[in-house]
N, C-alpha and C positions, 0 to 999 in steps of 0.2 A: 209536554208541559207548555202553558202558557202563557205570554211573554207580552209584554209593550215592546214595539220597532220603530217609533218615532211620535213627532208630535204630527194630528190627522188635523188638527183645525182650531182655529181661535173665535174663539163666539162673543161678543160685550155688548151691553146696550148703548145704546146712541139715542139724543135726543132728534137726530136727521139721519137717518144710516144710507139712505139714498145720496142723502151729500159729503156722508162722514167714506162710504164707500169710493165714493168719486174721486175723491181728496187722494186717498191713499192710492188711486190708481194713476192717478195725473200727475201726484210728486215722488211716490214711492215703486210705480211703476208692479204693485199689486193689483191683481184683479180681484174682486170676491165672488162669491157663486152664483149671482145675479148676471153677470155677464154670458154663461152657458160654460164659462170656462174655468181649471182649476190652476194656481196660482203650482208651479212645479221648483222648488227651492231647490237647488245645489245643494249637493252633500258637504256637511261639515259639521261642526260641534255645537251641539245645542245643553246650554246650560238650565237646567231644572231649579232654581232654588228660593224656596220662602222665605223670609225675610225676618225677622223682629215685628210687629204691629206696630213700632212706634216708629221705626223708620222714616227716616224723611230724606233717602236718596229716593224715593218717587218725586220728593216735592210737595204735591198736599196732601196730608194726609187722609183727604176725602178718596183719592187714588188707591183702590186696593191691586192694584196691579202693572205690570209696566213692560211692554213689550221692547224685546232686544232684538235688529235686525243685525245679520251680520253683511257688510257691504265691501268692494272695492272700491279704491279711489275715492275717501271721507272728504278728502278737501277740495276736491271734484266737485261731488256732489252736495257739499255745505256749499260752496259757491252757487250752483246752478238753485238748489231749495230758496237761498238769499237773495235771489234774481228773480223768485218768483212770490218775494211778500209771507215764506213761511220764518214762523217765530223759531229763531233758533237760542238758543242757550249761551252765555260768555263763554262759561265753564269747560275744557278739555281734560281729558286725562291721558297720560302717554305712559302704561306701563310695557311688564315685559312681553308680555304675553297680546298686546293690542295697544293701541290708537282706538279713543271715548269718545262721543257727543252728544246731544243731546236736542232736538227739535220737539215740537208741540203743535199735534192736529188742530183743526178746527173746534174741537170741543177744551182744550186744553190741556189734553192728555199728553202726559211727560214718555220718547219716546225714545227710548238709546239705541244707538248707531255703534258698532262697531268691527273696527276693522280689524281682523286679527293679524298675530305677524304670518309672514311669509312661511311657508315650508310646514 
């Protein structure tokens, strides 16, 4: 029988995707399929879930979508992203299960960070 075994790829339009691409490779350390090369994630828990339509944990509600990276080292890396002029978010969340945050590409696409706990 046959089965989904993970997520193969994220596709969205871009008003620049050559710059919007760029972006995510110079701060998020992604490459896209333009480079010759594939972007290889570490294994770990990938959260599948729709939301409400009215939702407004994206933020604007023009946002149908909201990508979650999962990262080490949040306050690492919110420092070095703030060193580099990227829009980051006031807002933290520190539940049981992870450390929240919240940055925004160059297009103003709302983009959550999180660190999960340990173990």
């Amino acid at each position: 029988m046959g089965k989904v075994t993970g997520l193969g790829g994220l596709f969205f339009r871009s008003k620049d995707s050559k710059a919007q691409a760029q972006w995510y490779y110079d701060h998020l350390g992604i490459n896209s399929a333009t480079t010759g090369y594939i972007w290889m994630q570490e294994a770990g828990p990938t959260v599948f879930s729709p939301f409400k339509e009215d939702t407004d944990y994206f933020g604007s509600m023009a946002q149908q979508f909201m990508i979650n990276f999962r990262v080490e080292g949040l306050d690492e890396l919110l420092e070095d992203l703030a060193a580099k002029g990227v829009r980051i978010d006031e807002n933290r969340m520190d539940e049981s299960y992870g450390k929240f945050a919240w940055i925004y590409d160059p297009e103003g696409n709302k983009i959550e960070l999180w660190e999960p706990v340990a173990g």
